[in-house]
C-alpha positions in Angstrom: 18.2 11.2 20.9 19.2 10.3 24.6 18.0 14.1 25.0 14.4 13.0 24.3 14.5 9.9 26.9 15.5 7.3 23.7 17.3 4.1 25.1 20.5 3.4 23.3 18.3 0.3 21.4 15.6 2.5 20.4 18.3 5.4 18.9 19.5 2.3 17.0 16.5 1.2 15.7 15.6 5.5 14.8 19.1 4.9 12.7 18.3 1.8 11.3 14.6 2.7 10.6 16.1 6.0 8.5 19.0 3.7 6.8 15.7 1.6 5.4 13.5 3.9 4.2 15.2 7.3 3.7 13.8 9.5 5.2 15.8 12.6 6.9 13.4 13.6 9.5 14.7 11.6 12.6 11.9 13.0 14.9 9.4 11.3 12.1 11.3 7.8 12.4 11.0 7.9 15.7 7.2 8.7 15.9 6.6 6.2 13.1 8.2 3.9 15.5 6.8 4.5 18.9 3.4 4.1 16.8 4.1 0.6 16.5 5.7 -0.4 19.6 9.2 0.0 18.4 8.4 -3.1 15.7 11.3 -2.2 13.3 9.7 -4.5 10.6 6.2 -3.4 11.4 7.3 0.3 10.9 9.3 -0.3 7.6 6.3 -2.3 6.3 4.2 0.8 6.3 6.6 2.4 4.9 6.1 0.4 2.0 2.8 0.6 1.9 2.6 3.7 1.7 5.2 3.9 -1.3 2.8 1.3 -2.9 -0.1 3.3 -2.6 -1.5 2.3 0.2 -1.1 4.6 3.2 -2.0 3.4 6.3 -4.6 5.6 9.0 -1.4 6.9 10.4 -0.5 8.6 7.9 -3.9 9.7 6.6 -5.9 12.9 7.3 -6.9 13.7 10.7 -10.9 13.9 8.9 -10.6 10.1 8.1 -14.1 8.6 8.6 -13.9 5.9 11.6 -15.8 2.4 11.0 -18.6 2.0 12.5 -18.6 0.0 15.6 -21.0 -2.6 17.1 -21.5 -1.8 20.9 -23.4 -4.6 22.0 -23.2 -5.9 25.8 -24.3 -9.4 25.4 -21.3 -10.0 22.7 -18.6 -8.6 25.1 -16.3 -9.6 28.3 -17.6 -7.7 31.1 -15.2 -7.1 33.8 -15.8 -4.6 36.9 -14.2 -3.9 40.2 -16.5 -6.1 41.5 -15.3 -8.6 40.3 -12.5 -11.5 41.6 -9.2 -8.9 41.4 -11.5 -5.7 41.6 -10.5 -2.8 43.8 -13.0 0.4 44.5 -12.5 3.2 47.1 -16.1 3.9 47.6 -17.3 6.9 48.1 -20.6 6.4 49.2 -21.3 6.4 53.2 -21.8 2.8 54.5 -24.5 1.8 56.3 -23.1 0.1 58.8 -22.8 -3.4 60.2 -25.7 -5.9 59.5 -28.1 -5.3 63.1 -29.5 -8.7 65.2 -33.0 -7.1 66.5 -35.9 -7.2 64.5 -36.6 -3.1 64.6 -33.0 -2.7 63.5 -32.8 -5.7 60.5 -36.1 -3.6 59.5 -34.7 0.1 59.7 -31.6 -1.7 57.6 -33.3 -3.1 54.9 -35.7 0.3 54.7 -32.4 2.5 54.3 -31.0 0.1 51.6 -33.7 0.0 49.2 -33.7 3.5 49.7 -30.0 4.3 49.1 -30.5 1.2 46.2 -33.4 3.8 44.2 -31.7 6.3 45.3 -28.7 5.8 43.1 -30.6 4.4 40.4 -33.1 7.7 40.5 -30.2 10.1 40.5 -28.3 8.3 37.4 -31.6 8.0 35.5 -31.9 11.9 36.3 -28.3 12.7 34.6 -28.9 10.5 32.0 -31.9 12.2 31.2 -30.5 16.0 31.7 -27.3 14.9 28.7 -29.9 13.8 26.6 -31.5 16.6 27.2 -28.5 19.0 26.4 -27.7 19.4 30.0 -24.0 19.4 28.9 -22.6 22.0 26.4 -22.3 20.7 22.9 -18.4 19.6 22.7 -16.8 20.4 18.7 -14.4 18.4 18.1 -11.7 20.7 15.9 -8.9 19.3 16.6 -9.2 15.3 17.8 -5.1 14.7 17.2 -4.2 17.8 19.4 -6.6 16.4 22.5 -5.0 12.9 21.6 -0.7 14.6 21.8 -2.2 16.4 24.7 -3.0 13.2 26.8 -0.2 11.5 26.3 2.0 14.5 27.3 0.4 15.0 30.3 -0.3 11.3 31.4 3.5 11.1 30.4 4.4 13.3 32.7 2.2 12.2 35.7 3.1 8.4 35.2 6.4 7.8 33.3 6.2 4.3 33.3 3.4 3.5 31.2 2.0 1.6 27.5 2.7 3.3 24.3 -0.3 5.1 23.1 -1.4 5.1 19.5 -0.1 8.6 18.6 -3.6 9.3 16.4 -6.8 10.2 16.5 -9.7 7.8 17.2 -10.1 7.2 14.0 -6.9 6.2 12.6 -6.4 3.7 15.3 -9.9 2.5 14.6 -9.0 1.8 10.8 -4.9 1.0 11.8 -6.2 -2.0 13.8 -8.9 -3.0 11.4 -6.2 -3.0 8.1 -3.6 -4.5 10.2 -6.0 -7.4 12.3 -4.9 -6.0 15.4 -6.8 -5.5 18.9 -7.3 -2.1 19.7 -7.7 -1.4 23.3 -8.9 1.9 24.3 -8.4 3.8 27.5 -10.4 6.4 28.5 -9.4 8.8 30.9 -10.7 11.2 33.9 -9.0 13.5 36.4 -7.0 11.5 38.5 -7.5 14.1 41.6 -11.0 13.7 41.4 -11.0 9.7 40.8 -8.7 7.9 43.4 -10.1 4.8 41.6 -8.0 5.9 38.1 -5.0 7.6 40.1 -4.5 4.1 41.5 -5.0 2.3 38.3 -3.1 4.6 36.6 -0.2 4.7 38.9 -0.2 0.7 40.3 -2.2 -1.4 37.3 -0.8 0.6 34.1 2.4 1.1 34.9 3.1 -2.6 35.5 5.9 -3.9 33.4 4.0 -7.4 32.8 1.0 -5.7 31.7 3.1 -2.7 29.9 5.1 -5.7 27.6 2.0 -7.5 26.9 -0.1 -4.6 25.8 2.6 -3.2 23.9 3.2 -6.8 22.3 -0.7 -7.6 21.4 -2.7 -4.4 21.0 -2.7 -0.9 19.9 -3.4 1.2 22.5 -5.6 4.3 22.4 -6.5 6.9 24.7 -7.7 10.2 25.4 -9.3 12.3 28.6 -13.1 13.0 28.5 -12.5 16.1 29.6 -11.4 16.9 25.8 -13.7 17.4 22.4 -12.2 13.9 21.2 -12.4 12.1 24.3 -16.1 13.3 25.0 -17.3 11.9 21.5 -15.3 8.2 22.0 -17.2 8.1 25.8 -20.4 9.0 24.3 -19.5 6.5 21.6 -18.7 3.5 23.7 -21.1 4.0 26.5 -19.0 4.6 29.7 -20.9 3.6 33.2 -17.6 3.8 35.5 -14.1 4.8 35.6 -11.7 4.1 35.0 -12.6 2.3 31.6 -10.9 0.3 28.9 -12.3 -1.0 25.7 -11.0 -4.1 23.9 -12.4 -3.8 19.9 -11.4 -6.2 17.5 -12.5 -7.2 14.1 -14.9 -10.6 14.2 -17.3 -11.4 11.0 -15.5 -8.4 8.6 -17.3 -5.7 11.6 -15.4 -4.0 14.3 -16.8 -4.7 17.8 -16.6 -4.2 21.3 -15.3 -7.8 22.5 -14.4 -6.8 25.9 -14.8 -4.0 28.3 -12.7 -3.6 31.7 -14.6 -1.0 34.5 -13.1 -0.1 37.3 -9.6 -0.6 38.8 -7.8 -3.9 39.7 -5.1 -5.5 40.5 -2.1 -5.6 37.8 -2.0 -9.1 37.7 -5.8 -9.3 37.1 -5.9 -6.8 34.4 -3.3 -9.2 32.6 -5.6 -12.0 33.4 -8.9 -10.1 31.7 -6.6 -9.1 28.6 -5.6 -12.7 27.9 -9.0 -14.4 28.4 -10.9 -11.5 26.2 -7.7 -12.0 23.5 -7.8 -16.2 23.7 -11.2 -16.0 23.1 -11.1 -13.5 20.2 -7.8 -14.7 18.8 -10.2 -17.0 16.5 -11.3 -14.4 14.5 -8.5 -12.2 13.7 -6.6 -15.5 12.8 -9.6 -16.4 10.2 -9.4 -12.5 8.8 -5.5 -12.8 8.3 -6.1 -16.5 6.4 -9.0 -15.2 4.4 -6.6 -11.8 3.5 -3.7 -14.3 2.7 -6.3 -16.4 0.6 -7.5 -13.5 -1.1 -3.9 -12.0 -1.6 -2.7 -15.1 -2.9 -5.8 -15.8 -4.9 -5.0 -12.1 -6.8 -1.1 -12.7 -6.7 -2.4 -16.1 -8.6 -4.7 -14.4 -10.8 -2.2 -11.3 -11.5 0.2 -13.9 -13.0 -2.2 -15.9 -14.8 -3.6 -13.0 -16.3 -0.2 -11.5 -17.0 1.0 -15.4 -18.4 -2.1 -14.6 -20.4 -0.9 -11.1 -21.9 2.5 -12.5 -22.9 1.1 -15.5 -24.3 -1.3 -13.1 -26.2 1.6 -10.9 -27.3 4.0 -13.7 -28.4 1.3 -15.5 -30.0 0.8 -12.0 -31.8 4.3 -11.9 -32.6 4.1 -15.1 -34.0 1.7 -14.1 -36.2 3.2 -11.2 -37.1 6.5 -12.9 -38.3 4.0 -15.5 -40.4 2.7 -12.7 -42.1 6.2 -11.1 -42.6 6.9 -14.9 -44.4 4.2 -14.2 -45.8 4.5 -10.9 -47.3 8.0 -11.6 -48.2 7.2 -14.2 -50.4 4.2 -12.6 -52.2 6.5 -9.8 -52.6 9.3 -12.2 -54.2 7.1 -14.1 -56.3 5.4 -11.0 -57.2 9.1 -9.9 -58.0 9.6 -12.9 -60.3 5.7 -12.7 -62.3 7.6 -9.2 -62.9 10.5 -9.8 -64.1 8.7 -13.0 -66.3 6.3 -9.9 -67.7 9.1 -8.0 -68.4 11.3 -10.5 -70.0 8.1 -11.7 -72.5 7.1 -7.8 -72.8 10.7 -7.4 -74.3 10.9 -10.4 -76.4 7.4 -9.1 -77.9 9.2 -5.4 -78.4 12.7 -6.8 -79.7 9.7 -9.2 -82.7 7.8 -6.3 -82.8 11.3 -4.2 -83.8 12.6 -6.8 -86.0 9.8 -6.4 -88.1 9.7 -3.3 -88.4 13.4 -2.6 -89.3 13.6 -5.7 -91.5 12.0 -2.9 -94.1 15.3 -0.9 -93.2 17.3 -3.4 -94.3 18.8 -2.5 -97.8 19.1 -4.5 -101.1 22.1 -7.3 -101.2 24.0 -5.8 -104.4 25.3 -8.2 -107.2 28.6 -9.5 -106.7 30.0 -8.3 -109.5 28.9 -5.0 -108.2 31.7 -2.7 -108.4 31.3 -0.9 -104.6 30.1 -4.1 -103.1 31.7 -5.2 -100.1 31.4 -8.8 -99.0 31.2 -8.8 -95.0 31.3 -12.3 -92.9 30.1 -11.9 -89.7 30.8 -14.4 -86.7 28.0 -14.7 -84.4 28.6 -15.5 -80.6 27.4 -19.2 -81.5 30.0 -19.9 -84.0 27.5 -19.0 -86.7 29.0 -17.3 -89.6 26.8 -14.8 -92.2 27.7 -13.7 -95.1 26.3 -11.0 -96.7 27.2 -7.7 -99.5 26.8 -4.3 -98.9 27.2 -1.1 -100.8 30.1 1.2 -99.4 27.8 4.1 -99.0 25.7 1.7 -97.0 25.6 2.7 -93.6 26.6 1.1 -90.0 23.4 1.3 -89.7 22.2 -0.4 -92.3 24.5 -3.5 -91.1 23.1 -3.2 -87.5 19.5 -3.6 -89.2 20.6 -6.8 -91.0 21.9 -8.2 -87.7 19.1 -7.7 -85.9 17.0 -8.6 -87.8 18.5 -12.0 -88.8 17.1 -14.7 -86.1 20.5 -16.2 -84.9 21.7 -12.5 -83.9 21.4 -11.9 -79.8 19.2 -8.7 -79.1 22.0 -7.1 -77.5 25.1 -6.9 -79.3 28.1 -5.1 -80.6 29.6 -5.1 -84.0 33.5 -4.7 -83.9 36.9 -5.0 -86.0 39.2 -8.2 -85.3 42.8 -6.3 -85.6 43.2 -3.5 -84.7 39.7 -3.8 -82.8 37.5 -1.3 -83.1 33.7 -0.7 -82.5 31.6 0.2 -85.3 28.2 -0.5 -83.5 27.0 -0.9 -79.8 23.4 -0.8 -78.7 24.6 0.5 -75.1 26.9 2.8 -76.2 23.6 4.5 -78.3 21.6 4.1 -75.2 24.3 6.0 -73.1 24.5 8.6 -75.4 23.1 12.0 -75.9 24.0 12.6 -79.1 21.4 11.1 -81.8 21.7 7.7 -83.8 22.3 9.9 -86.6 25.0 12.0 -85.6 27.1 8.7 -84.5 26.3 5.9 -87.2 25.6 7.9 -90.5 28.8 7.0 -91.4 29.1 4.8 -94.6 31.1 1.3 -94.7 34.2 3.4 -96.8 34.0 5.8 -94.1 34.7 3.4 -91.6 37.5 2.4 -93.5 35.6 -1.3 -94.7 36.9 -2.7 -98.3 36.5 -5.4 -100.7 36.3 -8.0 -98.4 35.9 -7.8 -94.1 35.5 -10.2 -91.1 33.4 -8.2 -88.2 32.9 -10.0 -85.1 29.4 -9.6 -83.4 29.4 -9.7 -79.4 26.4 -10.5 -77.0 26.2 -7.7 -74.4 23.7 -9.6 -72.3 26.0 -13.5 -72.0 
């Protein structure tokens, strides 16, 4: 870095500036840098925008389409070497000392007015021969190379000097406009052939006082005529005189020519000229920069309203989403219930339905002085005792269909033995299964081992 004329400052800024943002290119930090006077927070912020989308003119394409610029005399700051402050090495002979004698006041006033149209004639001429393609029609293929080139080689001819805007006319033009700047513009011609711009160049520019405060309030452009891209600004801006510089600012949203500095002068009156044309403008870029702030904070505002809006919306939506989850939930559990309600009456109608259909099952009570009769008390669940005969070839069966058919017996029940306990009938154990009813209660009472006289106990399955 000291290599490339970097104070120790500025290589600590380069660091800092590449700490911030990333990037490994040191060469870039430092041009991104010098393009903004060394501003470390300037620099970083376009940084930012860039990352945000919004890339400054810097950055942007070299065919970036310039705003249009309002060139109008009677809206600008004219300053000229004629002026308080003004300096000029003429190069037109004199003509001499004012005479006393009638003849010779005469003969001095006839050769003024003639040197007067003369000059006026002559420029009207060359004006007329440019319009008329007297010059050669200047492309411009390459505006950023004829802008590195100028600055290299005024660089080198005047080290002490402003830092120029690293960019084409364009990008400085729409740099200064995005970022309410003043953008002054220098535009140069041979110094060898113009002792007027060798001594503003090398007395006037390279002023510190005036070096600090251009560098410090303006964005400084500039190019030689002599180039494709310094041709087209001159032709732009109109140039009577060197050496020139432009003062363009942004007043009522348009970029304009607010002040325009011909000729040389002193240092200290250049600073003068550049702080009157900058007090006077001030005004406006202060309005642009409260009216960007009002707008920005008028978005910022309505960006968070808007998004206060969406979340309201969503949770509101949530809300109703979880209502309608209640909602759903109890439909579905009363639903659930009217279900199990249909199911429980739907049974009870199957278990009447069955009851009259097997009380036909239900075999003849024999005599009880029936010889195979057995007499069989059963104990219900409710304390409820039956008695009731059976045959001993009747079947378990048969005893089952008396049961359940009787309108104290539970629908779901087991018949069983009190000592040793055994089970002669179970509805679940028929459901489970796979063998058929027949196979498992064919059995007659004697089979199961039932005499002249049992107790069988009969147990609920569903209490």
């Amino acid at each position: 870095m000291e290599a490339e004329g970097l104070t120790n400052e500025q290589t600590d800024k380069v660091l800092q500036f590449q700490d911030l943002t990333g990037i490994e290119d040191m060469n870039i930090c430092r041009d991104v840098l010098m393009r903004h006077q060394w501003d470390l927070e300037v620099a970083f912020q376009e940084q930012m925008n860039i990352r945000e989308g919004r890339p400054t003119m810097l950055t942007a394409s070299t065919d970036v389409r310039a705003p249009a610029v309002i060139n109008d005399r009677f809206l600008q700051q004219v300053f000229s070497a004629n002026m308080p402050g003004g300096r000029t090495i003429s190069r037109v002979p004199s003509i001499g000392p004012m005479p006393r004698s009638f003849t010779g006041i005469l003969g001095y006033v006839i050769n003024f007015v003639f040197q007067y149209f003369y000059s006026t004639l002559s420029g009207i001429v060359r004006a007329f021969i440019n319009i008329g393609g007297g010059n050669e029609p200047r492309i411009v293929s390459d505006p950023l190379a004829d802008v590195m080139k100028f600055i290299r080689e005024y660089h080198e001819r005047y080290p002490e000097h402003p830092v120029f805007y690293q960019g084409t006319y364009a990008q400085a033009l729409n740099d200064a406009k995005q970022e309410l700047r003043f953008l002054l513009v220098y535009l140069h011609k041979d110094p060898t052939q113009n002792p007027d711009v060798e001594s503003f160049c090398r007395d006037t520019l390279s002023s510190r006082p005036v070096i600090d405060y251009i560098n410090a309030n303006t964005l400084l452009w500039g190019c030689d005529v002599s180039t494709p891209e310094g041709y087209r600004v001159m032709q732009t801006l109109t140039v009577r005189t060197y050496p020139l510089m432009v003062m363009i600012s942004l007043r009522a949203n348009r970029m304009m020519v607010v002040g325009r500095f011909e000729g040389d002068c002193t240092s200290e009156e250049l600073l003068r000229r550049l702080q009157s044309v900058i007090t006077v403008n001030e005004v406006w870029l202060s309005q642009a920069r409260a009216d960007r702030l009002e707008r920005n904070f008028t978005q910022t505002l309505r960006r968070q309203q808007d998004e206060a809006y969406e979340q309201s919306l969503l949770a509101d939506e949530e809300k109703e989403r979880q209502r309608q989850r209640e909602r759903d939930a109890a439909r579905e559990v009363i639903e659930a219930e009217e279900r199990a309600r249909r199911d429980v009456e739907l049974r009870k109608e199957e278990i009447a339905r069955q009851k009259i259909e097997l009380a036909n099952l239900v075999p003849q009570e024999p005599p009880a002085d029936a010889a195979d009769a057995i007499a069989v008390v059963f104990k219900l669940p409710d304390g409820t005792r039956l008695e009731r005969r059976f045959q001993q070839t009747n079947s378990i069966l048969d005893v089952y269909h008396f049961l359940f058919c009787h309108p104290a017996s539970p629908d779901e029940f087991e018949i069983t033995t009190n000592f040793p306990k055994r089970v002669l009938y179970s509805k679940a154990a028929i459901d489970a299964a796979e063998c058929s009813v027949d196979e498992t209660y064919s059995k007659t009472l004697k089979d199961v081992g039932l005499k002249h006289r049992e107790v069988l106990f009969v147990n609920d399955l569903e209490a």
